[in-house]
Each structure stands twice: as structure tokens, then as C-alpha cells.
C-alpha positions in Angstrom: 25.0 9.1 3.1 27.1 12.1 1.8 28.4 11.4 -1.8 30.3 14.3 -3.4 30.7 12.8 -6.9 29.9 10.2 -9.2 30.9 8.6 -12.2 28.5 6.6 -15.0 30.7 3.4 -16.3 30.1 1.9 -19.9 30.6 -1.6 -20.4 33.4 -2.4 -23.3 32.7 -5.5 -25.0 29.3 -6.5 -22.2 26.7 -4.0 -21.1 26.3 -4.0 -16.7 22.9 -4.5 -16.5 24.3 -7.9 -18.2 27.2 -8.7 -16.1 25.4 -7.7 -12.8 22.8 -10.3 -13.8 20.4 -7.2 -14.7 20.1 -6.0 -10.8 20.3 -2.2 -10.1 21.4 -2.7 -6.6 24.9 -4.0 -6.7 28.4 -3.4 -5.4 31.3 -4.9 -7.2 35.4 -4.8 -7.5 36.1 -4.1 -10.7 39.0 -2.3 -13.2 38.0 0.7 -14.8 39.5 2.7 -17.4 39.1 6.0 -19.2 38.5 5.4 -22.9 37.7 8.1 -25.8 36.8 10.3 -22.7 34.5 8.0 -20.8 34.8 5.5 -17.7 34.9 1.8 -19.3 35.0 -1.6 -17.6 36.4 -4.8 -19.3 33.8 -6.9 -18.1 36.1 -8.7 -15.3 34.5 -8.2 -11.7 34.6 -9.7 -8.5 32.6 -9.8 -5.6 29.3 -9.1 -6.7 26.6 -8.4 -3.9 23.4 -8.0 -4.1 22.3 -4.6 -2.2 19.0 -4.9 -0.1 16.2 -2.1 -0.6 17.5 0.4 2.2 20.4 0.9 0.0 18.9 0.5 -3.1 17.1 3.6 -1.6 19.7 5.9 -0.7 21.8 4.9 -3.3 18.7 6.5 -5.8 18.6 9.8 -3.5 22.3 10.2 -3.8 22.1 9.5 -7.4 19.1 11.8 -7.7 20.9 14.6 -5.7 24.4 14.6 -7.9 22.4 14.9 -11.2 20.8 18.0 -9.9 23.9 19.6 -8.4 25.4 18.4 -12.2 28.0 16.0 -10.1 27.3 13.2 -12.0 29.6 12.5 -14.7 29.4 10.6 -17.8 33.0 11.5 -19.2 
């Protein structure tokens, strides 16, 4: 999987881990929008699926690859 950039996402008024019923593993639809600088959500989503280990996996070694190339964004 070749991911060139990604993006941390705050919750507004709900924190993620809370509206994707605490899993790590997740894809979603959902609004976002740039607030005080940083990626927010408003806590309306749809389609939440569960992701299976294998992506869970890759998912973690793409994540763990933009932090070191400094790709990963909190703002």
C-alpha cells in the first residue's frame, strides 16, 4: 500500500475512539473540516466497517512510515 500523506482528525463535540465504538481498525464516510488550524469531524458518519487484521496491519506500517518521513499531519 503506497500512502503519500496523512492527516490526524479531532473529534468536535465526541472523541473517535467513541464514535467508532473504540475500534482502531475502521473506515468511515464522514465531513471533515479545518478548525483553529486542525482537521475536525462533527460527529456524523456513515458506513462504519470494521477492518480485519491484514489491514489493521498495513494500515500501522503506513502510519508508522509517514511519521518518520514527517508526512503525518496534525494541523
Amino acid at each position: 500500500m503506497t500512502v503519500e500523506a496523512a492527516y490526524g482528525v479531532l473529534g468536535l463535540t465526541e472523541r473517535l475512539r467513541d464514535l467508532t465504538q473504540g475500534q482502531a481498525a475502521v473506515a468511515v464516510e464522514m465531513g471533515l473540516m479545518k478548525r483553529g488550524g486542525r482537521r475536525v469531524s462533527d460527529g456524523l458518519l456513515a458506513g462504519l466497517t470494521l477492518l480485519g487484521p491484514n489491514y489493521k496491519r498495513d494500515f500501522t506500517a503506513s502510519y508508522t512510515e509517514l511519521r518518520k518521513q514527517g508526512t503525518f499531519s496534525l494541523g
